[in-house]
N, C-alpha and C positions, 0 to 999 in steps of 0.2 A: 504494500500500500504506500503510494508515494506520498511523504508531507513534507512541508517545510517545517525542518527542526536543528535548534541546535542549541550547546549546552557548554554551560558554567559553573561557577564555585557559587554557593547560596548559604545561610546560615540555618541552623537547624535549631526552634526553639529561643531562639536569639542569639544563642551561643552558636562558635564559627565549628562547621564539622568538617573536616580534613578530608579531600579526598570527596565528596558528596556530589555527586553529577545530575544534574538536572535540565530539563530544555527549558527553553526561557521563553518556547515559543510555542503558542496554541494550534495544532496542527490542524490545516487550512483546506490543502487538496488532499482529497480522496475518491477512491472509485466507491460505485454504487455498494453499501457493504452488506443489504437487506438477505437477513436471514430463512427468508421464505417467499414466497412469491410475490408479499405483501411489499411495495415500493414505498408506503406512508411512513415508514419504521426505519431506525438503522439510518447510515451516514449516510449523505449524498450532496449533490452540486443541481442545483433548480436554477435554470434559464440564466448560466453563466457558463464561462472555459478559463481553465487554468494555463498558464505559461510557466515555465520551467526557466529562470535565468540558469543561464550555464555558467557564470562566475560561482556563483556561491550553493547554486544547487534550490534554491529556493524557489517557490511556488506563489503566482502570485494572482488573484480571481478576479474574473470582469466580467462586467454586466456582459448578457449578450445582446446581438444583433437587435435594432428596433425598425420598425416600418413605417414609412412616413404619414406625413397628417393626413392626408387625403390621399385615395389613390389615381392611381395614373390615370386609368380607366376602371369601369363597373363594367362587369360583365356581369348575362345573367348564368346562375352558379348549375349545376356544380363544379369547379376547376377540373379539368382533365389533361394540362399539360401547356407550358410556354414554350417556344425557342427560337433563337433568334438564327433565321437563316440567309448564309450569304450563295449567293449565286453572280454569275459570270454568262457575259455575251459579248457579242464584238463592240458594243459600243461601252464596255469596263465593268466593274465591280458593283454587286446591289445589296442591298439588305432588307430584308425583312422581317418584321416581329411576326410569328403566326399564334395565334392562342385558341386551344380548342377549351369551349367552354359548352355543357349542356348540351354536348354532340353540334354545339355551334361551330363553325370554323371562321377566324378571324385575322386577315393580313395587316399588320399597322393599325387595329380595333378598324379593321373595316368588316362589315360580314360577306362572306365570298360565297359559303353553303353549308349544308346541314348534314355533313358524312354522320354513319351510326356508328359512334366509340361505344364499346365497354369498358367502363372504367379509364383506368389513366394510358395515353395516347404516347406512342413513342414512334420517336421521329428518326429519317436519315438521307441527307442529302446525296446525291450524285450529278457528277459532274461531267459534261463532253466536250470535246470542241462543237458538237451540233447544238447542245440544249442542257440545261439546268433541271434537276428534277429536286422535288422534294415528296419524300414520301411519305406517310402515316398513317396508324392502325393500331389497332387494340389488340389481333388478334382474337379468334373465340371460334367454337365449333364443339357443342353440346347437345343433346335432345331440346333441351330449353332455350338455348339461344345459336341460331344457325350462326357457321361459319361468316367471315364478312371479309371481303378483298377490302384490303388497304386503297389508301387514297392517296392521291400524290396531285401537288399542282406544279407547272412548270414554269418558265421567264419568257416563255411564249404566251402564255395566255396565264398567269400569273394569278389573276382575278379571279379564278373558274377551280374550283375543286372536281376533281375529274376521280374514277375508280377504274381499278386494275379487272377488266373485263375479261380479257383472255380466259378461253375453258380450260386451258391447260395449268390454271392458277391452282393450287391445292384450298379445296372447299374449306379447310377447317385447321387450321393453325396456330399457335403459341405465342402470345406478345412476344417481341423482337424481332431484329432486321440483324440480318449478318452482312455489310459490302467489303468483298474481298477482291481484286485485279479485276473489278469494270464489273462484275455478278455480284448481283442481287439474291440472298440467302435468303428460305424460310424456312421453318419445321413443322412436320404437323405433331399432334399428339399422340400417334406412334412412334415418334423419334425420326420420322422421313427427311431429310434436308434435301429441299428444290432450290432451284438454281436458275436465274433468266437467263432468255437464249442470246439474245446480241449485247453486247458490251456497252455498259456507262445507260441502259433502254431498260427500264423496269415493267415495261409494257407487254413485251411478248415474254413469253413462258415456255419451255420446254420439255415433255411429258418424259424426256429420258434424261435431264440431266437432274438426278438423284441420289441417294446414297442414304442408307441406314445408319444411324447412331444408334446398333445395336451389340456393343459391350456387354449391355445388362440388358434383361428383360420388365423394362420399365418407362414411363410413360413420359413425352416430354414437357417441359414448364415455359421455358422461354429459350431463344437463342441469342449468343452475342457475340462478341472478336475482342482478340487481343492480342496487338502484336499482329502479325501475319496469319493469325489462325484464326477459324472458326468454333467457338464454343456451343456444344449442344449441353446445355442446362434439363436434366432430368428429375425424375420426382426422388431417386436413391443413387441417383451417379450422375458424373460430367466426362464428355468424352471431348479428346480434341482433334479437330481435320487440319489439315493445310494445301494449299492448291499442287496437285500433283502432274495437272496441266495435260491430262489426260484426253486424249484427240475423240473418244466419244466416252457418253454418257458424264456422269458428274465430274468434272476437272478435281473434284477434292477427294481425299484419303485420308484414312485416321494417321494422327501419329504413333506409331507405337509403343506398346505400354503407355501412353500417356492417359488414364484414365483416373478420373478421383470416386472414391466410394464417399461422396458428400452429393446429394441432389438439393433440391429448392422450396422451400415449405411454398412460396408464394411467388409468383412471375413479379409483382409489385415491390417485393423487398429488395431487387435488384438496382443498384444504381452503380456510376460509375464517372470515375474521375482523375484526370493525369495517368489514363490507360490500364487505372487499377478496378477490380471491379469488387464490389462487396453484396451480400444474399445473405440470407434466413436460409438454414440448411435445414435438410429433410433427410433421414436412411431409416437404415430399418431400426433402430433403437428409438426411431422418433423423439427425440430429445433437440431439441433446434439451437443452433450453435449461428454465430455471426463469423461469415471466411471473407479471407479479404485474398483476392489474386492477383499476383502479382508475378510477370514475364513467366506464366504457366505455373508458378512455384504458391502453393497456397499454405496459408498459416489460419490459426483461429485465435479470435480477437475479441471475442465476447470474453467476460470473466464471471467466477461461477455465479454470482449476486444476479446480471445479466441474463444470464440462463437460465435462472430460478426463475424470473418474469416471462423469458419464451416458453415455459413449460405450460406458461397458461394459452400459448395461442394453439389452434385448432387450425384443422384443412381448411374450414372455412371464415376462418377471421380474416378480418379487411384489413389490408397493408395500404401505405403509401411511402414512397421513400424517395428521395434525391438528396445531391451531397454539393458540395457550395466550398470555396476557395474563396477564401476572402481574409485580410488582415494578419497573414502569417497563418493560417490555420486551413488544414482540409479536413472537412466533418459529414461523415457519414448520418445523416438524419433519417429516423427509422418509426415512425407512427404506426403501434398499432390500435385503430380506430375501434377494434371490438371489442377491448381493454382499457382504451382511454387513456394508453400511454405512449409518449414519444420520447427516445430513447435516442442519444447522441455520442456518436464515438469521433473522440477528438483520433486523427489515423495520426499524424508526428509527433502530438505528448501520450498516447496511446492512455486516454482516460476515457472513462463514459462521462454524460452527465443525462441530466431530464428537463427537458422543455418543456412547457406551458403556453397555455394563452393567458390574459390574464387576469379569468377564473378559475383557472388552476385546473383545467380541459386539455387533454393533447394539443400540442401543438399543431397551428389549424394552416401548413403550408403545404402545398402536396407538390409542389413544381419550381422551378428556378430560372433565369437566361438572364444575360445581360443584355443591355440595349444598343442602339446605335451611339452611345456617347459615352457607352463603358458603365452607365450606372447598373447594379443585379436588382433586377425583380425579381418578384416575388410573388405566386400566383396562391391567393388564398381558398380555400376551399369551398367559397360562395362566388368564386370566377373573379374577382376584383383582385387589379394587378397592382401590387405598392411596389415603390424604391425601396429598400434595404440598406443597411448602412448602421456603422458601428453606434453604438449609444451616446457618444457625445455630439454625434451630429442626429439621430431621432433617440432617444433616452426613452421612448414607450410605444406604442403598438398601437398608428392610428389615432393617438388623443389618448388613449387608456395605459395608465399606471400596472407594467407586471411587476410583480415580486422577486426579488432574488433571496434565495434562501441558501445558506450553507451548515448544514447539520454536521456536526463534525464527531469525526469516533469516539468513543467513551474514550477518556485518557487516564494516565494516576501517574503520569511521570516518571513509571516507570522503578518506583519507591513506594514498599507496602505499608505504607505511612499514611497518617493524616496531611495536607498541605491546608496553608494557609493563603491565598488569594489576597492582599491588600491592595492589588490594583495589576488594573489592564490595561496597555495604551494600542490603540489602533492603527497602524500603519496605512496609509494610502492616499490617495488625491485628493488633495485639498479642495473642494467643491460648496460654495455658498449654497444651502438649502437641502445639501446631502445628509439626512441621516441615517443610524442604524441600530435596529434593535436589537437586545441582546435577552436570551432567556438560557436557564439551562435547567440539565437531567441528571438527578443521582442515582435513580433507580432502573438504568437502563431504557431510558427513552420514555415510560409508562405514563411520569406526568412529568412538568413543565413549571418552571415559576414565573410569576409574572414577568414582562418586558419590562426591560429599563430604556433606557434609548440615549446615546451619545450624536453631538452632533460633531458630520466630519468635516463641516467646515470651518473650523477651527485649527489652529497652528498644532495642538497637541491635543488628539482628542483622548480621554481616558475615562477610566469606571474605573475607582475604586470601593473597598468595603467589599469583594466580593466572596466574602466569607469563607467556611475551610470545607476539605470534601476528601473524602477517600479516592473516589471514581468518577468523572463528570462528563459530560456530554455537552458543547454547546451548541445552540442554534442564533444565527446571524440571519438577519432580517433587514432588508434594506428593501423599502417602497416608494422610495421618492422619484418625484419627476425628473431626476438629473442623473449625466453619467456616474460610474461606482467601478469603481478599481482598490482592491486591499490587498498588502502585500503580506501582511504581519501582523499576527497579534502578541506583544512582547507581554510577557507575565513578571510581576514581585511577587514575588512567590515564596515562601518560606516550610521547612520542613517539620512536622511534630514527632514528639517520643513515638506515637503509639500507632 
């Protein structure tokens, strides 16, 4: 468990004890440490991330991301996916926001048509010297909901959402798009991976270019690429192809041995970033674990707190997920909506934390793009699209005040002693109007005493009289309208006989 700690000479009793090691500092970052699948209990980090100085090794907590006052545009809801796509023709370079909202289709908030998505909409440009394509679909093919060709609109008729008609299309498919050397990938729910027939043309389709992703005998979820390969994402295994450039039938081939015994609890929990990609895993133990892949080589990244909370999701809980680069940080964001929890893995300090809105609701983002001017939207899950942007330029969500809370691990100092508390000073940005409450636990989290509240705008802000404890827990409460950054919390602290 990572904190920021570190430690000094302290007197014990009043008297000086020789040799007596103590930290002088209230340990601040930690992963989620809930003892059951219960998330309200136990230590955790709510609607903030932690930073790691590498000088001194210490941990230092910040509000998170806030969404501007008003949003860009109102769409009508439910959000099913932003991106901002570029395309190319002979007279240069174009861009465009497209936002499917409510099986809306949307270029620049212009409405163009009304494709049928399930659920969240995933996108994939290609590009020729004749034409620009954009493609999109939900994938589906169920007794309850018929299969649906993807939709693609091009820089020819840009304004027109247009569908993949060809009969040679496979009826029934898995959210994702695979583009590999100019072909267009898809899978169906047997694990089939098809292939378009002419190069950079998602239009025509080829009844024999094909190939089984059948390693295992099991069903498939989504497909995707990394690196030069095509990934086929299953319900208890991953297999990898790469173009084998094969003069008939499918140009792709497995790689050898390359196969992982982890499949995909949810096509939705799939997100991906800086060519890494991260999922909700599925095998036969049924136990759902968070894999992150990277150059075909995968690790697991959930920790066991983490997977205590996936143990409550089911085949049919509602995922949403997307991951966002922004301020020194890539963050895997992972909502599950049938639980009512969103769940954050910071991937380079390798922490979780937990999002909210701000009633204390999952976090209510399902999609992400940047704009033409570099600003990151934010597609909320009523289709209304905000700016995004660290807390000191939007400090809250829209006009509303969230919460930052840090519950921090029971501590004792590490000495099976009483301590004594005479004062706490708070370390961090000096902020007119910032405060911060302060309660704590001796009984293991069960109950709470009342708040005190420090303000940190103040040169030195501190709490003393905080009386003595065996074992203590605290919780940090900050709801103000203004940004919040704390580095430290420094303890006097003193050691008793008993």
């Amino acid at each position: 468990m990572p904190m920021a700690a570190q430690r000094q000479e302290q007197p014990s009793s009043g008297m000086p004890s020789s040799g007596m090691d103590i930290p002088k500092r209230w340990p601040l970052a930690t992963q989620p440490d809930n003892r059951a699948s219960n998330y309200l209990k136990d230590a955790r980090l709510v609607n903030c991330y932690a930073e790691r100085d590498p000088e001194d090794g210490c941990y230092q907590v910040e509000k998170r991301y806030g969404l501007s006052p008003t949003p860009q545009y109102s769409l009508l809801g439910p959000g099913q996916g932003i991106f901002l796509w570029t395309s190319s023709d002979s007279f240069g370079v174009h861009t465009f926001l497209i936002a499917i909202s409510d099986s809306n289709a949307y270029l620049d908030y212009a409405f163009i048509g009304a494709p049928y998505i399930q659920g969240m909409a995933r996108f994939q440009p290609i590009a020729s010297p004749a034409n620009s394509y954009l493609v999109f679909g939900s994938g589906g093919g169920t007794t309850s909901f018929p299969g649906q060709n993807p939709y693609y609109i091009s820089n020819s008729a840009f304004s027109t959402v247009l569908q993949i008609t060809d009969p040679n299309f496979p009826a029934y498919t898995v959210p994702g798009f695979a583009f590999l050397d100019g072909t267009l990938y898809v899978m169906t729910y047997q694990g089939a991976i098809y292939g378009s027939k002419n190069l950079n043309d998602p239009t025509v389709w080829d009844p024999l270019n094909v190939i089984q992703a059948n390693a295992m005998p099991d069903n498939g979820v989504v497909l995707a690429r990394q690196l030069t390969y095509v990934v086929a994402i299953k319900s208890t295994s991953t297999q990898f192809f790469y173009d084998a450039g094969n003069a008939t039938g499918s140009p792709l081939a497995p790689v050898p041995g390359a196969i992982l015994n982890y499949g995909c609890l949810s096509a939705d929990t799939l997100a991906e970033i800086d060519g890494l990609l991260l999922w909700v895993t599925s095998n036969s133990t049924n136990s759902g674990q968070v894999l992150l892949l990277e150059n075909l080589g995968m690790r697991i990244v959930s920790t066991p707190g983490i997977e205590r909370q996936l143990d409550l999701a089911t085949l049919g809980a509602v995922f949403r997920s997307f991951a966002i680069k922004h301020g020194g940080h890539r963050l895997y964001i992972l909502t599950n909506v049938t639980t009512n929890v969103t769940l954050v893995y910071d991937i380079d300090q390798h922490l979780w934390y937990q999002w909210t809105d701000y009633l204390g609701n999952y976090y209510p983002i399902v999609s992400q793009t940047i704009d033409k001017n570099g600003n990151h939207l934010f597609q909320h899950t009523n289709g209304s699209v905000y700016i995004m942007d660290t807390d000191f330029v939007y400090p809250n969500d829209y006009g509303n005040v969230f919460s930052v809370d840090i519950y921090t691990p029971n501590f004792d100092a590490g000495v099976d002693r009483t301590k004594y508390l005479s004062m706490m000073r708070f370390n961090g940005d000096q902020t007119p109007g910032s405060k911060l409450n302060i309660r704590s636990s001796e009984d293991d989290y069960q109950t709470w005493t009342n708040f005190r509240t420090v303000s940190l705008g103040s040169q030195r802000p501190i709490l003393t009289d905080c009386g003595s404890f065996y074992r203590r827990a605290y919780h940090f409460n900050h709801q103000s309208n203004t940004a919040f950054r704390i580095e430290s919390v420094d303890l006097q602290m003193d050691i008793g006989t008993l």
